[in-house]
PDB file of N, CA, C and O in Angstrom:
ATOM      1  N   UNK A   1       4.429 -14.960  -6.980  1.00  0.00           N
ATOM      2  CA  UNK A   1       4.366 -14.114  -5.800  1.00  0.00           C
ATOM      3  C   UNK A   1       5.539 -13.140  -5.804  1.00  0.00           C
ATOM      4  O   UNK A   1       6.678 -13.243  -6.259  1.00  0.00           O
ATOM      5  N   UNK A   2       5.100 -12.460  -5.353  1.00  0.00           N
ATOM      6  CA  UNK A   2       6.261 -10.897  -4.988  1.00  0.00           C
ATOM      7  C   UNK A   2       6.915 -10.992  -3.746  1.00  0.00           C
ATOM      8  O   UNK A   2       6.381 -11.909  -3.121  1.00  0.00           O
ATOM      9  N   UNK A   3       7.842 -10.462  -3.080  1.00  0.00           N
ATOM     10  CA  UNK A   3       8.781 -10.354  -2.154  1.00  0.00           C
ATOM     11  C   UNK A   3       8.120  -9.071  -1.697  1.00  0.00           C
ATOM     12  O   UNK A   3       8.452  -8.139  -2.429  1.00  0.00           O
ATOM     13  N   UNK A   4       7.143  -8.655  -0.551  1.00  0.00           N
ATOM     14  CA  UNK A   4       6.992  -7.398   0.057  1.00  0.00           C
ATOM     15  C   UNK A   4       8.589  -6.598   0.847  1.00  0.00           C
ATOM     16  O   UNK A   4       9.377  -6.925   1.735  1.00  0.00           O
ATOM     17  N   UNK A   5       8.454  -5.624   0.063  1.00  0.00           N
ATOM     18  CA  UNK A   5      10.000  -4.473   1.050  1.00  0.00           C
ATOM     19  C   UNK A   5       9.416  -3.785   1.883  1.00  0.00           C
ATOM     20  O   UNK A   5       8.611  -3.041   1.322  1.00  0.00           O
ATOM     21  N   UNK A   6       9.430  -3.685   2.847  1.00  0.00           N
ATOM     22  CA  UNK A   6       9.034  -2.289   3.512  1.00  0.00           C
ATOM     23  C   UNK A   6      10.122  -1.791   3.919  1.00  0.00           C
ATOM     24  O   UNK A   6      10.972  -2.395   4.572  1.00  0.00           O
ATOM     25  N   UNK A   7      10.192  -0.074   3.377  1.00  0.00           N
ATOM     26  CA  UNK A   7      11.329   1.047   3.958  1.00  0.00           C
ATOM     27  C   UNK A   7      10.922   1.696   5.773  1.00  0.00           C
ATOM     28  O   UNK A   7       9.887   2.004   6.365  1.00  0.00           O
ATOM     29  N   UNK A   8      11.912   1.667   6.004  1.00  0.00           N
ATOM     30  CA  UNK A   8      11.623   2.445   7.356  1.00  0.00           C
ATOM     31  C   UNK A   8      11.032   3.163   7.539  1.00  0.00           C
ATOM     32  O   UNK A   8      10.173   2.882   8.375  1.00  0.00           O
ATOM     33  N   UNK A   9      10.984   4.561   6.975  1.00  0.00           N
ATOM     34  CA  UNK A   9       9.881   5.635   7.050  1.00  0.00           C
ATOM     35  C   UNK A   9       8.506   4.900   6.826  1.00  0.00           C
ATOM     36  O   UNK A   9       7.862   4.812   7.872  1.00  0.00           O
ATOM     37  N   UNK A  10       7.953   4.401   5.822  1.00  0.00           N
ATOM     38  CA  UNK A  10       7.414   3.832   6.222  1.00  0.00           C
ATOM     39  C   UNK A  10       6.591   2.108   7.296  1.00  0.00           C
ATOM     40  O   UNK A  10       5.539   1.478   7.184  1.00  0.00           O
ATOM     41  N   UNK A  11       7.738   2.005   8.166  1.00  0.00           N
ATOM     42  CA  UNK A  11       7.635   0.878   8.808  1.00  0.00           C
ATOM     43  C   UNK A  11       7.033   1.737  10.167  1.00  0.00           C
ATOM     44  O   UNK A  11       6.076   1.279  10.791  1.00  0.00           O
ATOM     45  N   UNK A  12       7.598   2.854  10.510  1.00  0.00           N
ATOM     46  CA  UNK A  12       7.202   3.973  11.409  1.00  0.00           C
ATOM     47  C   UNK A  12       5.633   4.750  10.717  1.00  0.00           C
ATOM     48  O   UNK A  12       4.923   5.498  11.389  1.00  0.00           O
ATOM     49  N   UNK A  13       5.407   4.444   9.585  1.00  0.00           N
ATOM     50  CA  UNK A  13       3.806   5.176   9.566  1.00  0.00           C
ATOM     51  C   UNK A  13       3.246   3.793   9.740  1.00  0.00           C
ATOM     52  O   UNK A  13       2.057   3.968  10.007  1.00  0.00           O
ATOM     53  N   UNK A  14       3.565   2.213   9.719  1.00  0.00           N
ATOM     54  CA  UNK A  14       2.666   1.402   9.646  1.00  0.00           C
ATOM     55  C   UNK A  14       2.311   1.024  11.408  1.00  0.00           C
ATOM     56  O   UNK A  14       1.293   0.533  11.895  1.00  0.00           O
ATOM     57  N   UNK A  15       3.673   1.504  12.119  1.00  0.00           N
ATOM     58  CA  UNK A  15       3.564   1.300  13.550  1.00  0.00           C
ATOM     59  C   UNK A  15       2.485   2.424  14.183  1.00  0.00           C
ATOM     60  O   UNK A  15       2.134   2.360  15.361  1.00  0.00           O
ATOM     61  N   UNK A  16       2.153   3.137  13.550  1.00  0.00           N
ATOM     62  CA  UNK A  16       1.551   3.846  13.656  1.00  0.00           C
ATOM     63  C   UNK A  16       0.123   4.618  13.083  1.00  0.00           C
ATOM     64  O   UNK A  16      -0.239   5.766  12.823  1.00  0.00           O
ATOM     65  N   UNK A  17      -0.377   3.403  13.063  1.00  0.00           N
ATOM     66  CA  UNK A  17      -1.909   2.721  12.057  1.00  0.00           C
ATOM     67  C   UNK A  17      -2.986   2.307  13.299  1.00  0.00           C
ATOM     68  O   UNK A  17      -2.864   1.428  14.152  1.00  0.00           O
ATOM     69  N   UNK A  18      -3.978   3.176  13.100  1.00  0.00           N
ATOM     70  CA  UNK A  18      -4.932   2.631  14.324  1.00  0.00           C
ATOM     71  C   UNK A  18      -5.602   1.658  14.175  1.00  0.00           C
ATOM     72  O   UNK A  18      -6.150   1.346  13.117  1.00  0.00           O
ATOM     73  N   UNK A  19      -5.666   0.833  15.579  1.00  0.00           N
ATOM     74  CA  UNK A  19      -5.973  -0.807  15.492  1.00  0.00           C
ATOM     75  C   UNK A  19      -6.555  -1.268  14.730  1.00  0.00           C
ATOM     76  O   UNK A  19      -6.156  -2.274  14.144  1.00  0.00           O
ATOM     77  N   UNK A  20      -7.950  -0.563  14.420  1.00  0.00           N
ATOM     78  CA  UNK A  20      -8.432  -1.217  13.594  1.00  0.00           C
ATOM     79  C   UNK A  20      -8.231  -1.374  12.134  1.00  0.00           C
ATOM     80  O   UNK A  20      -8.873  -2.142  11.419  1.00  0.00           O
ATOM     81  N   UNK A  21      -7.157  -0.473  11.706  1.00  0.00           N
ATOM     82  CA  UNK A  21      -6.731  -0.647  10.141  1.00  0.00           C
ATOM     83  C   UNK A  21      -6.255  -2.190   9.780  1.00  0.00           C
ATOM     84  O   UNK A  21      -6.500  -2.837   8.762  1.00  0.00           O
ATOM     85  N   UNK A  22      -5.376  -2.627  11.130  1.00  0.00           N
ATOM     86  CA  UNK A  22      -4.099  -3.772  11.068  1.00  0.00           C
ATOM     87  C   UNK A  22      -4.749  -4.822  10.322  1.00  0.00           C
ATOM     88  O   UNK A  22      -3.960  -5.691   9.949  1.00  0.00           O
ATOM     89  N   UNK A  23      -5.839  -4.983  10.026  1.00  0.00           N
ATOM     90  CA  UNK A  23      -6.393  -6.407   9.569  1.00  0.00           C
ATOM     91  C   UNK A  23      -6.375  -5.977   8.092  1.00  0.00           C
ATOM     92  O   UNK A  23      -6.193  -6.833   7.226  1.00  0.00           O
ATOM     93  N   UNK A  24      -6.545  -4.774   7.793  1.00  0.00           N
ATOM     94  CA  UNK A  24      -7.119  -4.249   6.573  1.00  0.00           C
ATOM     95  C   UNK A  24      -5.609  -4.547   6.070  1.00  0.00           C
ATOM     96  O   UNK A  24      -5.166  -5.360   5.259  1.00  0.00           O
ATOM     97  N   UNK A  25      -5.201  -3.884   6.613  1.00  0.00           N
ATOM     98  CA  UNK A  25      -3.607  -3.530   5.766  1.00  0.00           C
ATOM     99  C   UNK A  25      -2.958  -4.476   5.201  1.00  0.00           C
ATOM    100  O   UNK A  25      -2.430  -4.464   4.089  1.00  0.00           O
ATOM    101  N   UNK A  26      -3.018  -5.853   6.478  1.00  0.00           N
ATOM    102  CA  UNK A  26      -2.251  -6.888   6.371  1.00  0.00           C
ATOM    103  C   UNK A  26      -2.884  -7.939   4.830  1.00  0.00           C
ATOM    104  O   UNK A  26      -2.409  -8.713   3.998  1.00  0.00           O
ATOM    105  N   UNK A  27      -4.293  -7.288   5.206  1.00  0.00           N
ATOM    106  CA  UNK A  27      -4.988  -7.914   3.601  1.00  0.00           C
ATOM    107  C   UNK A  27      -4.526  -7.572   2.633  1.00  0.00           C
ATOM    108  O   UNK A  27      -4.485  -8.335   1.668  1.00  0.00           O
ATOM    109  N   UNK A  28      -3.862  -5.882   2.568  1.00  0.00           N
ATOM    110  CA  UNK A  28      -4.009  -5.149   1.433  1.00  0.00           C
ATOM    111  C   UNK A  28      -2.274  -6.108   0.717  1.00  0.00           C
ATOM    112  O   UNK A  28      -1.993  -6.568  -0.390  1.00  0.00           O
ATOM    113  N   UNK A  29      -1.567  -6.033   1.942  1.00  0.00           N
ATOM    114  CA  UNK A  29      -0.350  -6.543   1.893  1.00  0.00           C
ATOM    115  C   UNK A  29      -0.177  -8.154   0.777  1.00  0.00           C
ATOM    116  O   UNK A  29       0.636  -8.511  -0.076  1.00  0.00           O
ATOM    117  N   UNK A  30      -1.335  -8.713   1.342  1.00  0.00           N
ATOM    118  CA  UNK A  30      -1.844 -10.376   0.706  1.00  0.00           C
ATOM    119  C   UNK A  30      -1.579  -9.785  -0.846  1.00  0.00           C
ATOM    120  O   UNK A  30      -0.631 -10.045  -1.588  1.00  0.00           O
ATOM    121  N   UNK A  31      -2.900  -8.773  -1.129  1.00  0.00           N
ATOM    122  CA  UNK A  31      -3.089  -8.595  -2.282  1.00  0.00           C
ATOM    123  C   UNK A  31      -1.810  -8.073  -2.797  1.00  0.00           C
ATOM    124  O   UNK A  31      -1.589  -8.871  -3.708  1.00  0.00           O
ATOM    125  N   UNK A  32      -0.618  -7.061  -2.790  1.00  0.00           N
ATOM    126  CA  UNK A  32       0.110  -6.836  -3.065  1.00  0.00           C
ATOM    127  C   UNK A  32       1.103  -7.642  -3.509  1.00  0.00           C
ATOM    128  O   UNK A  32       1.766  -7.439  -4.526  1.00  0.00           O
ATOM    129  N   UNK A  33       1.240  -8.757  -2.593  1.00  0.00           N
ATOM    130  CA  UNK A  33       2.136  -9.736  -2.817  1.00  0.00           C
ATOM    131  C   UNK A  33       2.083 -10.678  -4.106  1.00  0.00           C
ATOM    132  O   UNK A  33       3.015 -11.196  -4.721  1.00  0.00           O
ATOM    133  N   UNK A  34       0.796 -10.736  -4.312  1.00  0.00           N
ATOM    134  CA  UNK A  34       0.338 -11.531  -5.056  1.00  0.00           C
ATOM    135  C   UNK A  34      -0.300 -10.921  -6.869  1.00  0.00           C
ATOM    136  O   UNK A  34      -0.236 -11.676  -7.839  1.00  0.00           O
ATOM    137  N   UNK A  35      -0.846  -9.516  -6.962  1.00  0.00           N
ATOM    138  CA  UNK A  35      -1.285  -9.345  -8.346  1.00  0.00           C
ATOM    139  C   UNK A  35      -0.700  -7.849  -7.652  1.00  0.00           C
ATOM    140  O   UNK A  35      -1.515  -7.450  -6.820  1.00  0.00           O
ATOM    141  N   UNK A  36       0.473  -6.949  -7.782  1.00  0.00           N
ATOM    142  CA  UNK A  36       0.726  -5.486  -7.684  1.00  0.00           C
ATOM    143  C   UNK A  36       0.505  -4.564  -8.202  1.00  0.00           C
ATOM    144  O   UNK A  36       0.369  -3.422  -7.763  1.00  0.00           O
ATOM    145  N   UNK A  37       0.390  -5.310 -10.084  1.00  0.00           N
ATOM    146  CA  UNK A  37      -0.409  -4.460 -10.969  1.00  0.00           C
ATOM    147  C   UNK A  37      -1.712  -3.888 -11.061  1.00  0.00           C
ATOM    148  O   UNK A  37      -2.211  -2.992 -11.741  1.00  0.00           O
ATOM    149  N   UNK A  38      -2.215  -4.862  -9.962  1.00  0.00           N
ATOM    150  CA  UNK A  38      -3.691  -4.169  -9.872  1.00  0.00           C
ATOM    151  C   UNK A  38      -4.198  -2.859  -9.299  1.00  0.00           C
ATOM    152  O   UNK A  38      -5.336  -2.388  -9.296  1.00  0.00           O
ATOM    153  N   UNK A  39      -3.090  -2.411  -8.829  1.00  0.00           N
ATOM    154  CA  UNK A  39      -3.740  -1.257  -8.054  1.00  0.00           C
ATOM    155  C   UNK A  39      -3.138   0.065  -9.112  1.00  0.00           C
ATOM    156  O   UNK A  39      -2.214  -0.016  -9.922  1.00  0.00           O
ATOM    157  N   UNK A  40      -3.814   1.011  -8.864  1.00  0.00           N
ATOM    158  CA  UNK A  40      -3.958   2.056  -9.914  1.00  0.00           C
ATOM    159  C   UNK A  40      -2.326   3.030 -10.142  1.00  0.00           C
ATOM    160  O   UNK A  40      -1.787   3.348  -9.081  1.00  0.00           O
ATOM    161  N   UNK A  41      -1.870   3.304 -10.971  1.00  0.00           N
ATOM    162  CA  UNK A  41      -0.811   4.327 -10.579  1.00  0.00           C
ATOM    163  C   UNK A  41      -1.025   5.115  -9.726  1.00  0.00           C
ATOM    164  O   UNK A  41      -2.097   5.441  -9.216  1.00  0.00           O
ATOM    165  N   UNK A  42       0.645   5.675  -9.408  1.00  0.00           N
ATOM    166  CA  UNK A  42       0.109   7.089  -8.434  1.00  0.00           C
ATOM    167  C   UNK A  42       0.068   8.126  -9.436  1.00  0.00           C
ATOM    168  O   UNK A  42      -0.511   9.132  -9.026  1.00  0.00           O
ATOM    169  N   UNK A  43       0.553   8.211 -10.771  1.00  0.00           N
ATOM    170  CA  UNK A  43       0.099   9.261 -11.357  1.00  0.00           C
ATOM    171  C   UNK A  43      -0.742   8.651 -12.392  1.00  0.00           C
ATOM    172  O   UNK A  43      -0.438   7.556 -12.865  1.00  0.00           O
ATOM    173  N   UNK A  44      -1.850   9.340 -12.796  1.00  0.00           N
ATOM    174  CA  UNK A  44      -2.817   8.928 -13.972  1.00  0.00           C
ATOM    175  C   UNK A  44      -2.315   8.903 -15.069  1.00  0.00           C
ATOM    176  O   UNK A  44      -2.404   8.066 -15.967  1.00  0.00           O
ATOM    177  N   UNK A  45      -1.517  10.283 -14.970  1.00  0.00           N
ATOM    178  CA  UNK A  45      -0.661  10.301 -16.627  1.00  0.00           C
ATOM    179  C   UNK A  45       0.098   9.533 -17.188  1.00  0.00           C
ATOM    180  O   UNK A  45       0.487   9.695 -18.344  1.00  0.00           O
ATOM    181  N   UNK A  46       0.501   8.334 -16.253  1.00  0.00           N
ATOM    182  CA  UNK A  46       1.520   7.557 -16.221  1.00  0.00           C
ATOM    183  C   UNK A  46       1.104   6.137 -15.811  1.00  0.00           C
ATOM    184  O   UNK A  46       1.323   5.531 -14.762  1.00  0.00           O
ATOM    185  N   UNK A  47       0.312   5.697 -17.143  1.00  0.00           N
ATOM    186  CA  UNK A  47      -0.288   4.277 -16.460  1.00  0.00           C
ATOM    187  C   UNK A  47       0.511   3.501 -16.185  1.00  0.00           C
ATOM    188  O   UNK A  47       0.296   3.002 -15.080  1.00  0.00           O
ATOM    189  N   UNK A  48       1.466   3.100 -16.730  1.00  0.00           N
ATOM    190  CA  UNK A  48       2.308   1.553 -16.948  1.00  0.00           C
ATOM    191  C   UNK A  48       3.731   2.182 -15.770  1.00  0.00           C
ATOM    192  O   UNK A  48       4.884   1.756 -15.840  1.00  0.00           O
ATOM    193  N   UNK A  49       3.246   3.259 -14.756  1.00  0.00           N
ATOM    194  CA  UNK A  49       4.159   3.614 -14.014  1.00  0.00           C
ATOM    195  C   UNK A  49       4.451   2.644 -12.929  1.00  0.00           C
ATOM    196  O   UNK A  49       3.454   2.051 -12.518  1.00  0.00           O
ATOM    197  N   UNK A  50       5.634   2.327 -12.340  1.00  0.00           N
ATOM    198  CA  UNK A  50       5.871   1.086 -11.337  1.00  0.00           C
ATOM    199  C   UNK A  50       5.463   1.573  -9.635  1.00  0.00           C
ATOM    200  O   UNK A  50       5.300   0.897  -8.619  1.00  0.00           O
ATOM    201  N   UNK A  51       5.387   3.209  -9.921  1.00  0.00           N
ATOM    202  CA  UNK A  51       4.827   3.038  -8.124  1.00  0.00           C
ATOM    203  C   UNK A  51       3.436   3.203  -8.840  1.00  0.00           C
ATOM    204  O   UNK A  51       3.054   3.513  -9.968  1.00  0.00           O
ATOM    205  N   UNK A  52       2.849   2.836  -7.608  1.00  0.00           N
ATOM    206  CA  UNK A  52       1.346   2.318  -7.567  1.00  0.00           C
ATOM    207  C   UNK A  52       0.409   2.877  -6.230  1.00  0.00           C
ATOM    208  O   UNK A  52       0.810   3.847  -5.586  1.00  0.00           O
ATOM    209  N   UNK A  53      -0.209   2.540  -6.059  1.00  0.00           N
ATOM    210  CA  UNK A  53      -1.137   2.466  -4.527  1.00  0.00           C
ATOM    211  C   UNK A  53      -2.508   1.934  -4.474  1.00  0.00           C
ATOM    212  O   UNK A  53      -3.317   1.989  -5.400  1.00  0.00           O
ATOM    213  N   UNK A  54      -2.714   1.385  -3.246  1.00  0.00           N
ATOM    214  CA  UNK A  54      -3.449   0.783  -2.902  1.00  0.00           C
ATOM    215  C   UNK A  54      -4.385   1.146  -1.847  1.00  0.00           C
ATOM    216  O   UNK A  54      -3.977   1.752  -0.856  1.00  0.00           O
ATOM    217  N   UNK A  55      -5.489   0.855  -1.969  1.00  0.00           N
ATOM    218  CA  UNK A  55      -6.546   1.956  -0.729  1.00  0.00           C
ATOM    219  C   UNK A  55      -6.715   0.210   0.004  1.00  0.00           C
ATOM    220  O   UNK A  55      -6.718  -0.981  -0.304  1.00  0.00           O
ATOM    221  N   UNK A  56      -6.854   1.262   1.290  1.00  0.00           N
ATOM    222  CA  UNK A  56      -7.386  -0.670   2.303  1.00  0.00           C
ATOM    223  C   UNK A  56      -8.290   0.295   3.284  1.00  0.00           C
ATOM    224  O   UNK A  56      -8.201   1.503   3.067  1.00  0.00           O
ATOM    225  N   UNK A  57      -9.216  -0.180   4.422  1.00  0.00           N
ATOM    226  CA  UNK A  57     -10.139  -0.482   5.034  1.00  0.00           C
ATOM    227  C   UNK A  57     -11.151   0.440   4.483  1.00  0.00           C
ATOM    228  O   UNK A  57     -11.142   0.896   3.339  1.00  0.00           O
ATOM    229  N   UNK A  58     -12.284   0.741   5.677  1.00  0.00           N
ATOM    230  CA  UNK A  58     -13.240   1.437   5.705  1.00  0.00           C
ATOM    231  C   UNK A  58     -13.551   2.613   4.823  1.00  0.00           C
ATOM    232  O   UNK A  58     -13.237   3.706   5.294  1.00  0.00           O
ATOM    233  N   UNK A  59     -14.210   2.597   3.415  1.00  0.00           N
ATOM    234  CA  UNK A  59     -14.309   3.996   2.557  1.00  0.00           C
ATOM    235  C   UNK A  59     -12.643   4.415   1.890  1.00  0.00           C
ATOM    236  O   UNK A  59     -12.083   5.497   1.713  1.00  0.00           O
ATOM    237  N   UNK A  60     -12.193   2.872   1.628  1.00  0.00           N
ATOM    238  CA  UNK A  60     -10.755   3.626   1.175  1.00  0.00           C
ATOM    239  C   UNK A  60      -9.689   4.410   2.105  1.00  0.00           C
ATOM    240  O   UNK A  60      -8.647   4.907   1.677  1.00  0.00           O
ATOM    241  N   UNK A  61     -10.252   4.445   3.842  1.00  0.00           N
ATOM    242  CA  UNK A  61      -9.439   5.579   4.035  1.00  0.00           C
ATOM    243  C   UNK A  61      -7.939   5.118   4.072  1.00  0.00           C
ATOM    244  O   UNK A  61      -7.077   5.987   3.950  1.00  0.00           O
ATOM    245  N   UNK A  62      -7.692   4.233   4.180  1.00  0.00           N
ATOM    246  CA  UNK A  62      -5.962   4.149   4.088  1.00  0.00           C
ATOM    247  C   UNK A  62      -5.621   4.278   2.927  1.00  0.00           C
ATOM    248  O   UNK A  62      -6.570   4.501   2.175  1.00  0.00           O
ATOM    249  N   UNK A  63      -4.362   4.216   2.319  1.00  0.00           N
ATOM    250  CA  UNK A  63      -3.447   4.198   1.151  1.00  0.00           C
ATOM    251  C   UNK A  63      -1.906   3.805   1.110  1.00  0.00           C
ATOM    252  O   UNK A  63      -1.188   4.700   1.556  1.00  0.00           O
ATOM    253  N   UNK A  64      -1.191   2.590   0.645  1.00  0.00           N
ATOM    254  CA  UNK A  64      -0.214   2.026   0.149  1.00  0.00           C
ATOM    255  C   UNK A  64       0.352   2.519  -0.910  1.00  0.00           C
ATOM    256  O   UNK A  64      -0.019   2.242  -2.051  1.00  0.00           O
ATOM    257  N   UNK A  65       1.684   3.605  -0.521  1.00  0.00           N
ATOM    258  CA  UNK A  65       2.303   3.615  -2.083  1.00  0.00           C
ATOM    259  C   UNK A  65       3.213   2.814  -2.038  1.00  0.00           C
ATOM    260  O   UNK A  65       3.816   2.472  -1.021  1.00  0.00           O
ATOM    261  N   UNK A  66       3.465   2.300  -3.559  1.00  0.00           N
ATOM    262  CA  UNK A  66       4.685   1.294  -3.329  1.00  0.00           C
ATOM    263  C   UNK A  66       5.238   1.212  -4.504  1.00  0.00           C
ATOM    264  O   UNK A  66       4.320   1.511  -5.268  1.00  0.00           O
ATOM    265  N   UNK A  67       6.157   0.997  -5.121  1.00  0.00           N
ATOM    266  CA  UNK A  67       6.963   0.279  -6.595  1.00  0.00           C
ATOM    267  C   UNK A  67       7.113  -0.880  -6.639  1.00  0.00           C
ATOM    268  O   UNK A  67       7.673  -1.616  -5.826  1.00  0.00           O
ATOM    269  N   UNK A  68       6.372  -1.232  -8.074  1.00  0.00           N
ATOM    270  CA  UNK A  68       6.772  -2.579  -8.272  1.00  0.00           C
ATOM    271  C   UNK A  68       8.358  -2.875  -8.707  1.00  0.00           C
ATOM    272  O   UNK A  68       8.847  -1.892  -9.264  1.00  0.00           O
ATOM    273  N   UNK A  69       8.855  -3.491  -8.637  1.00  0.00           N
ATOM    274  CA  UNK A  69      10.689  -3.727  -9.124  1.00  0.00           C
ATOM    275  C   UNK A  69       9.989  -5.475  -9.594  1.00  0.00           C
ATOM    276  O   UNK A  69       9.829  -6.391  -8.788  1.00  0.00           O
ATOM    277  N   UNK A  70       9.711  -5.524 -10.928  1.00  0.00           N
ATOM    278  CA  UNK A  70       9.195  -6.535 -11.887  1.00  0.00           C
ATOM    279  C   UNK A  70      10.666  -7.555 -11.770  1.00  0.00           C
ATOM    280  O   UNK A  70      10.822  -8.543 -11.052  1.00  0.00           O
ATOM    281  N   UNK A  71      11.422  -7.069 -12.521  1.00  0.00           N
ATOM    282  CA  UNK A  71      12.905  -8.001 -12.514  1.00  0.00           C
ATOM    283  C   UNK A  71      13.181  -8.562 -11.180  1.00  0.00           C
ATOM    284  O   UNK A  71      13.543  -9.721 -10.980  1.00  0.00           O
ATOM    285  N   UNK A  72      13.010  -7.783 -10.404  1.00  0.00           N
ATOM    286  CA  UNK A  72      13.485  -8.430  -8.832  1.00  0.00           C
ATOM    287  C   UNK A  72      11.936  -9.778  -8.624  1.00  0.00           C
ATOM    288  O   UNK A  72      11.990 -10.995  -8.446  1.00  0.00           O
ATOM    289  N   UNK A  73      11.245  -9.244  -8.698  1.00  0.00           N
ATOM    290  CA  UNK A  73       9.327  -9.509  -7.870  1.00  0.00           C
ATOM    291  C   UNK A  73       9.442  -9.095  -6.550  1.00  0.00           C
ATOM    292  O   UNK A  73       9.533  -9.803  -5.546  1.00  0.00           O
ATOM    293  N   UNK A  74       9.433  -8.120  -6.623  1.00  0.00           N
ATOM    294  CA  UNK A  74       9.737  -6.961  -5.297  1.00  0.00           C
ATOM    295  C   UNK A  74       8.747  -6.182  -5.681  1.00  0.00           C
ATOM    296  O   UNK A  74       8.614  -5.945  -6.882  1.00  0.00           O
ATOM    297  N   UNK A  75       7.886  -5.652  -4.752  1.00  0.00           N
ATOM    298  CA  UNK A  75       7.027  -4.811  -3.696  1.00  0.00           C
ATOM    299  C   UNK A  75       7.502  -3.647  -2.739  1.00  0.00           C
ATOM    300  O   UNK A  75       7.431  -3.709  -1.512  1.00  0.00           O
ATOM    301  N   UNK A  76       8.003  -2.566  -3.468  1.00  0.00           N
ATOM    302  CA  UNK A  76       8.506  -1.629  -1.976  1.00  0.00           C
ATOM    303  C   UNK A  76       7.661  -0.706  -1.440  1.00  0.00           C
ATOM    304  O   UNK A  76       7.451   0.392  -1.956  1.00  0.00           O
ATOM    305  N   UNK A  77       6.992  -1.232  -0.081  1.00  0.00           N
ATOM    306  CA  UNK A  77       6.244  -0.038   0.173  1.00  0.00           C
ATOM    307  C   UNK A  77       6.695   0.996   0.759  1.00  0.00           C
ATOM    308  O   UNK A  77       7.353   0.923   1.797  1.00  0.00           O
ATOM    309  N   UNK A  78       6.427   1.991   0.224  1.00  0.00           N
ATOM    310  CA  UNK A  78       7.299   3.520   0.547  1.00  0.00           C
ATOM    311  C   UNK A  78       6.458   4.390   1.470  1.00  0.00           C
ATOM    312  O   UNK A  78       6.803   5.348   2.161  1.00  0.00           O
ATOM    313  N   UNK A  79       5.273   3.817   1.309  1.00  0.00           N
ATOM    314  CA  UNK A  79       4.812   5.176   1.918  1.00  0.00           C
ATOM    315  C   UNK A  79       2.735   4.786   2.932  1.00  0.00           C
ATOM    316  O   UNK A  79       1.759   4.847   2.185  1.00  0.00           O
ATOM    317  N   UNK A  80       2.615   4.622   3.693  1.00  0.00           N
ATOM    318  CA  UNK A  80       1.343   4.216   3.975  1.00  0.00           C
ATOM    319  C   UNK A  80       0.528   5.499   4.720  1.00  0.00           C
ATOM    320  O   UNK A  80       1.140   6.108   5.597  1.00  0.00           O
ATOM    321  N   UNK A  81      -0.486   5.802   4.466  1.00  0.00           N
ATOM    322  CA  UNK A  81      -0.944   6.468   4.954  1.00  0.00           C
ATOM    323  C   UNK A  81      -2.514   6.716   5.129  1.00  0.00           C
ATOM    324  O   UNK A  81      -3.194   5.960   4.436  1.00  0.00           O
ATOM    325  N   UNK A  82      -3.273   7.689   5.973  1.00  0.00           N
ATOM    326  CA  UNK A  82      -4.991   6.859   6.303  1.00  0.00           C
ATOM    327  C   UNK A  82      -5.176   8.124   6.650  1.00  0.00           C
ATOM    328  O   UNK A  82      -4.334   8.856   7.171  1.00  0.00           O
ATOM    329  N   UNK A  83      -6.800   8.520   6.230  1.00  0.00           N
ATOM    330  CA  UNK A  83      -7.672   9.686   6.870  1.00  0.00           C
ATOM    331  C   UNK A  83      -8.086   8.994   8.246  1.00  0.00           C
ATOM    332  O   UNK A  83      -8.067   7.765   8.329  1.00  0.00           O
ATOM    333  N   UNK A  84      -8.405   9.675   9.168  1.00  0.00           N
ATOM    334  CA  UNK A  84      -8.998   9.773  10.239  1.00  0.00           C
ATOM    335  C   UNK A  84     -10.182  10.607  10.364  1.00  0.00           C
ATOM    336  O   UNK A  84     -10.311  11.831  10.376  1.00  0.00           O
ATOM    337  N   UNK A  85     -11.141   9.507  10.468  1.00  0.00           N
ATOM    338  CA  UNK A  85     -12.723   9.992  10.064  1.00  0.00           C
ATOM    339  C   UNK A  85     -13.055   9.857  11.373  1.00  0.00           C
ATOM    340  O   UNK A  85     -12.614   9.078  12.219  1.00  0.00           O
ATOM    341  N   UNK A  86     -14.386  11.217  11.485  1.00  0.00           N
ATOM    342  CA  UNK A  86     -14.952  11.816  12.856  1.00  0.00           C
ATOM    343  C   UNK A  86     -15.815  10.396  13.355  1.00  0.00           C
ATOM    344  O   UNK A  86     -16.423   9.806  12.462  1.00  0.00           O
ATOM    345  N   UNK A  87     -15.884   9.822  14.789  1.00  0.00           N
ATOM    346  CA  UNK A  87     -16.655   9.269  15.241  1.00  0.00           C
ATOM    347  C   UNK A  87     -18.161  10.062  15.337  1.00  0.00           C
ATOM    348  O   UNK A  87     -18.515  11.161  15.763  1.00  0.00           O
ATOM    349  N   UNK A  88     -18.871   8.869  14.691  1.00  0.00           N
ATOM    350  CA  UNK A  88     -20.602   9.342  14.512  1.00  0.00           C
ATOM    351  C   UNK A  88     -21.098   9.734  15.727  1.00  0.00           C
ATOM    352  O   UNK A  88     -22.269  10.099  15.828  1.00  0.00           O
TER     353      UNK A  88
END
């Protein structure tokens, strides 16, 4: 298992996640903790790169960037962020 970090800037975009993401996220968080490599780089060009991200709820719309820190088993999430899709 990994040690999740969260940075402030993003502790202020996660306080600021509409309700219904919170279940998603906190999943996405599970998964993070546990396999980090799985989620795709943030750059393509750069597979074996240590920040990463992660999509969580409905159609992907959220996104987790984060660095893995392997030597530590640290998780820093840096950055969270979500589309806001039109009610049908």
């Amino acid at each position: 298992m990994y040690r999740v970090v969260t940075y402030p800037e993003a502790s202020d975009q996660i306080d600021e996640l509409p309700p219904h993401l919170l279940g998603d996220y906190a999943r996405a968080l599970d998964v993070l903790a546990a396999a980090p490599w799985d989620g795709p780089p943030h750059n393509a060009n750069n597979p074996d790169a240590e920040v990463r991200r992660w999509l969580f709820g409905p159609l992907g719309v959220g996104q987790v960037l984060y660095l893995v820190l392997e030597r530590e088993r640290e998780v820093h999430v840096l950055r969270v962020v979500w589309l806001e899709l039109p009610d049908d």
